[in-house]
N, C-alpha and C positions, 0 to 999 in steps of 0.2 A: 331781362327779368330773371330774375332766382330759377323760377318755374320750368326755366328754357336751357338751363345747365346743364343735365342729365341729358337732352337729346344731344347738344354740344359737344357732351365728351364720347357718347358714342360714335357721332357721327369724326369727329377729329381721332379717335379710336381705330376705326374703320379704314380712316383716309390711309391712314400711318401705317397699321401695321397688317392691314388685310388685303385693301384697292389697288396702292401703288405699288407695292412690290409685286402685287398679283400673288401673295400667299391663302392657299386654301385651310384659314384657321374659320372656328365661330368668330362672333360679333363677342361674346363671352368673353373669351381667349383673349382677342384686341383690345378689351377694356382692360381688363386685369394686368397684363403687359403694362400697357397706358399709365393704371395708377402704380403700379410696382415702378417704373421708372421715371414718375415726376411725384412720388409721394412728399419727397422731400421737397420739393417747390411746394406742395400743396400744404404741408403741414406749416407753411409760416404763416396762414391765412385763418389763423385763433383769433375770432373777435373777444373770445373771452377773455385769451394771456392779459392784455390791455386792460383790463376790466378788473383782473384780481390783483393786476401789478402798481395799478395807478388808481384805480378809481373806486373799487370798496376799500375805503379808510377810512380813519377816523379821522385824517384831516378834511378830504373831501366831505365826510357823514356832516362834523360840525359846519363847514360854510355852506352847504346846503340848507340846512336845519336853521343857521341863523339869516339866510340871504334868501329864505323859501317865500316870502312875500314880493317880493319882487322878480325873480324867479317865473312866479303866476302871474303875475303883471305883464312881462315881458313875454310872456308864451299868450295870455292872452288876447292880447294886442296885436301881436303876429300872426294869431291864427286866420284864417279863411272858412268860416263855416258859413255852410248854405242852411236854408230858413229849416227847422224844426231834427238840423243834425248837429251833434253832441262839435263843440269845436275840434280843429285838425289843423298840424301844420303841415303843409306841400314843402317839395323840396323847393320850388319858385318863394313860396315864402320863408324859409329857411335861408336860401342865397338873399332876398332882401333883407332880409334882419342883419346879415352876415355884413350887407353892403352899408346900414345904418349904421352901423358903430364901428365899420372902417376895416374890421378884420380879416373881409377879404382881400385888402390890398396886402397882406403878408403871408395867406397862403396862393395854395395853387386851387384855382376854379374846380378842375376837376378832383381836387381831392373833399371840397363841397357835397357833393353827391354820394362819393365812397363812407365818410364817417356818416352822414345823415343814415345809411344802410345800415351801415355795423351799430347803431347806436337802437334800430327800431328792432321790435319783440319778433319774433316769430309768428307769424302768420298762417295757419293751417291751409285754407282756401286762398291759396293765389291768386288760381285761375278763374273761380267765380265771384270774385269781389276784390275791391281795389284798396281793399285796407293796407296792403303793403305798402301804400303811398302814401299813407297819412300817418303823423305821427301825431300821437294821441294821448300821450302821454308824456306830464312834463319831467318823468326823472330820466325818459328818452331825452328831450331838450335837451337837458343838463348834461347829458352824457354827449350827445353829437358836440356839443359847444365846448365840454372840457377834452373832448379829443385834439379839434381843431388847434383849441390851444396850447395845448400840447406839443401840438404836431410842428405850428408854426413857430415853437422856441421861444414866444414871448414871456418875459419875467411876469410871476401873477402873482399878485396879493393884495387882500383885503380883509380890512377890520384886523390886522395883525396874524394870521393864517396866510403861511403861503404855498 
């Protein structure tokens, strides 16, 4: 979980450049080292680049806009709501929907779970509530699904929009 990151890099911080070598720095000291020497691994990990490079457009804006009925169809249908909560889709139903129309036989499983993440809002309260699980919104959908597609190299077009 997102939530569990931060102890993560402390504690692999620590391992590295405090523990094993046996050097007497802070915990401080070992992070900052840490992110100074994988920043550049860490900076290709932009859910937004994706976002402003591919998906606010105006090609995407108009098939949205004209395929938004169906869109909510498909998102409603998928979802899993319990009696008197606002509908949600789980990543279980997100990989079923994936498995309906066949699109996970062209990506990879695990990269299922990864766009579903990058595709949901920001979450204040992690750890007191499981909202980070539910996606709840369908231009989230929309976005997990045109990543995937994306990702998988499949030709896309419809209604003359591609």
């Amino acid at each position: 979980m997102r939530h569990q990151f931060i102890p993560f890099v402390i504690k692999s911080a620590a391992r590295k450049y405090k523990i094993e070598p046996k050097i007497n720095i802070s915990y401080s000291e070992a992070v900052q080292q840490f992110i100074d020497e994988n920043s550049d691994t860490l900076a290709k990990y932009d859910p937004h680049k994706w976002r402003w490079d591919k998906f606010y457009n105006e090609q995407c804006d108009l098939w949205y806009k004209n395929n938004e009925n169906i869109i909510n169809l498909i998102f409603d249908r998928s979802c899993t709501p319990k009696p008197g909560e606002k509908p949600f889709m789980s990543l279980e139903g997100f990989s079923s929907f994936l498995k309906t129309i066949e699109l996970s036989n062209s990506i990879d499983e695990n990269q299922v779970g990864k766009y579903f993440n990058l595709a949901m809002s920001i979450v204040v309260n992690e750890i007191g509530s499981d909202n980070h699980t539910k996606m709840r919104n369908k231009l989230e959908f929309f976005e997990a699904v045109s990543r995937l597609v994306d990702e998988s190299g499949l030709p896309f077009q419809m209604d003359g929009i591609q």
